[in-house]
C-alpha positions in Angstrom: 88.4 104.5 80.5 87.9 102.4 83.3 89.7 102.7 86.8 90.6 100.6 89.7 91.1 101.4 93.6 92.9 98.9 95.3 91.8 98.6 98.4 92.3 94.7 99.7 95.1 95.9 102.4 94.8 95.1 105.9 96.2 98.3 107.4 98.5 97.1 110.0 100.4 100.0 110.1 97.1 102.2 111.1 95.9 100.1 113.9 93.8 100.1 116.2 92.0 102.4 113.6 91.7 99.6 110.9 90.5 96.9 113.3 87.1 97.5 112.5 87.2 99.9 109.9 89.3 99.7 106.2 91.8 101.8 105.5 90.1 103.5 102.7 87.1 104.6 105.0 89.1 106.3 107.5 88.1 109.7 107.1 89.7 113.0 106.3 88.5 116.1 105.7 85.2 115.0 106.1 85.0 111.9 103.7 86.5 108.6 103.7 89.9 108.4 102.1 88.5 106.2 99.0 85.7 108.6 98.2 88.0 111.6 97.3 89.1 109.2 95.1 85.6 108.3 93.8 84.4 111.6 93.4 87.5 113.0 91.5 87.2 109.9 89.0 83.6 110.7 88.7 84.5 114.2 87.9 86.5 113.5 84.9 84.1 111.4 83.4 85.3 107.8 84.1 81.8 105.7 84.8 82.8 102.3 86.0 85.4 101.6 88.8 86.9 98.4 90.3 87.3 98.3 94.2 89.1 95.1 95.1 88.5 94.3 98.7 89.7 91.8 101.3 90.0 92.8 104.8 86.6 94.1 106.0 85.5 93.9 102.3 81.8 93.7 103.3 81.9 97.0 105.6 83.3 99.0 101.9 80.3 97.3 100.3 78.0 98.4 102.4 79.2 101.9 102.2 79.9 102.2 99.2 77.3 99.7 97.5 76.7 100.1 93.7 78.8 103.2 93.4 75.0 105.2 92.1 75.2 107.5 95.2 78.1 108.7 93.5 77.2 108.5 90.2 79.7 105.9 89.0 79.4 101.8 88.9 81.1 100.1 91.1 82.6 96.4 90.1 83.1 94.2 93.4 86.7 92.1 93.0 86.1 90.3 96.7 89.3 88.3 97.3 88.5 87.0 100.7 92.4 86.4 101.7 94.3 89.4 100.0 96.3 88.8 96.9 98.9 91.4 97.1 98.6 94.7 94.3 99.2 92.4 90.9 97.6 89.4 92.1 94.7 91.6 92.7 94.9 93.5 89.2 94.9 89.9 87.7 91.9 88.7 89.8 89.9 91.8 88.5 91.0 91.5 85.2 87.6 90.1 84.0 85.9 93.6 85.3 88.5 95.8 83.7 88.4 94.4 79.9 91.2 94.8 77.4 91.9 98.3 77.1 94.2 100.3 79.5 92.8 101.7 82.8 93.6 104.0 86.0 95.2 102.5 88.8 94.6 104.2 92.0 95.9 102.8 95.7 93.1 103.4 98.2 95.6 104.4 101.3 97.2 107.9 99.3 95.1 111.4 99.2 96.2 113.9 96.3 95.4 117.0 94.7 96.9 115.9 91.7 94.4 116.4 89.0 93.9 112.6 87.5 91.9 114.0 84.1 95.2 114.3 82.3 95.7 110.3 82.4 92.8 110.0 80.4 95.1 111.3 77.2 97.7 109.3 78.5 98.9 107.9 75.2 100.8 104.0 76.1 101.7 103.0 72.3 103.8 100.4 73.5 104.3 100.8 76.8 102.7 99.1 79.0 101.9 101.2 82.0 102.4 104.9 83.3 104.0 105.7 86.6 103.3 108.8 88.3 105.9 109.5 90.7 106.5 112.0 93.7 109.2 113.4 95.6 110.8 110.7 98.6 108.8 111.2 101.1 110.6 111.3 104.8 109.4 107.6 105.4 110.8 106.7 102.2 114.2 108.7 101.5 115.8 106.2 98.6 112.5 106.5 96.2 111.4 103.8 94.2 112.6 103.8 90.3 114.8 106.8 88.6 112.8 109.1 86.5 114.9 109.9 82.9 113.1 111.4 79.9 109.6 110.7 80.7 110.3 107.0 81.2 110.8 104.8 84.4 114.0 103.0 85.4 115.3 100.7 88.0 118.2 102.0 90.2 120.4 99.2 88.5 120.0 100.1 85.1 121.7 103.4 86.5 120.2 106.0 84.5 121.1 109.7 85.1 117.9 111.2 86.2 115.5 111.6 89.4 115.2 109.1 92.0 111.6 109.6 92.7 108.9 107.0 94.6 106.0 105.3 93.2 102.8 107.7 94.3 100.4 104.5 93.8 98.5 106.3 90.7 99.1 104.8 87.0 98.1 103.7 84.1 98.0 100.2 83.0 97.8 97.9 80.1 95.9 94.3 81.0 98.9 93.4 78.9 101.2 93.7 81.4 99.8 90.4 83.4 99.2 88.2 79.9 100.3 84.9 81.2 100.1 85.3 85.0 98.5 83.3 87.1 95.9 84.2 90.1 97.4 84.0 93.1 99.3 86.4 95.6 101.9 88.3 93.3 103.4 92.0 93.9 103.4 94.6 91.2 107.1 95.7 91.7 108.6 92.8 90.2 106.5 93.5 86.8 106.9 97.2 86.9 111.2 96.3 87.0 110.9 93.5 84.5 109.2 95.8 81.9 111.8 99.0 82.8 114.5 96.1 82.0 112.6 96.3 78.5 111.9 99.9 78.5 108.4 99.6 78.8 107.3 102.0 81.5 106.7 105.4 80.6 106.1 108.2 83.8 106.0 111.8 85.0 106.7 113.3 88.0 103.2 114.3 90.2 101.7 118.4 90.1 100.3 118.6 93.6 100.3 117.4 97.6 100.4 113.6 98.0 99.9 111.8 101.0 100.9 108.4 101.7 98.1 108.0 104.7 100.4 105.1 106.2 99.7 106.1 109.8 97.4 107.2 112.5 99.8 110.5 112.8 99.5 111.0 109.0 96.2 110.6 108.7 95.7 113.2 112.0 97.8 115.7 110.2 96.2 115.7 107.1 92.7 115.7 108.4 93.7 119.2 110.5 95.0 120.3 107.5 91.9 119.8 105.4 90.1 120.9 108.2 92.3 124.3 108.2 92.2 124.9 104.5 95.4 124.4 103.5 94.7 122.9 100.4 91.7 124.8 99.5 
């Protein structure tokens, strides 16, 4: 199985940090936030990952390069002017083939152990959410959790009102049809709930949306400190 890290986004919310740096190479713990990501996909056995990129594209090339240092291959999806998350899927699309792969945003750090999506079994679904407690900055979630599948508020489902922790599973399936261009993910993750097409689970482990400079301070000291040794 193949995975993607999306990591086109311009990180406003994490200047002056990101004005010369990407977002996924701000560092915690050591190690920019993309290659935790990198090394945990490595770990499970997946060989080639797609890194979309658009704002400082070429500085995450240059450090990250073919992915060998790593032990993985990395597939370049350069966008120059950023296409949003499914406008980005469906410009990388070529890279990714026809079978479902792991969709990873480059801004979050988990523990969650990602080996499990491997198994993940879609039938005819067409992606897997894995979802997380609201975090403080986001206290309404993002879709209702109900017997392992995913919901919009408005189908008004009695179940968890979780958020979306930016890891998945998807089916190339899910974008037959679409256009390139800029296009966010939420509206096709609601239209295929609407259908009952999105399975999900609810996330074993610490996530971190690293949205801000404070965030990403906190979670380096805790690194740092051991905490989630």
């Amino acid at each position: 199985m193949k995975a993607m890290i999306l990591a086109a986004g311009m990180g406003n919310r994490m200047r002056p940090l990101t004005l010369h740096t990407p977002k996924p190479l701000l560092e915690v713990g050591g190690k920019p936030l993309i290659v935790w990501h990198i090394e945990k996909l490595q770990k499970m056995g997946v060989q080639e990952i797609v890194i979309n990129t658009a704002w400082l594209g070429e500085k995450l090339a240059d450090a990250l390069g073919d992915g060998s240092q790593f032990g993985v291959k990395i597939l370049w999806s350069h966008e120059g002017e950023g296409l949003e998350t499914a406008g980005g899927i469906i410009n990388a699309l070529p890279l990714l083939g026809n079978e479902p792969f792991i969709l990873v945003n480059g801004d979050v750090w988990t523990t969650m152990d990602f080996a499990p999506l491997l198994n993940v079994q879609l039938q005819d679904d067409l992606a897997h959410l894995v979802l997380v407690e609201n975090p403080v900055q986001h206290p309404q979630g993002d879709f209702t959790l109900a017997a392992n599948k995913a919901y919009t508020f408005e189908q008004a489902r009695s179940g968890e009102n979780l958020t979306y922790s930016g890891v998945a599973v998807m089916h190339p399936q899910m974008f037959n049809g679409l256009e390139s261009g800029k296009r966010p993910l939420a509206p096709l993750l609601k239209q295929a709930m609407q259908q009952e097409k999105i399975s999900a689970q609810k996330l074993q482990g610490v996530w971190v949306d690293v949205g801000t400079p404070e965030r990403l301070n906190t979670l380096d000291q805790q690194i740092q400190q051991g905490v989630y040794a």
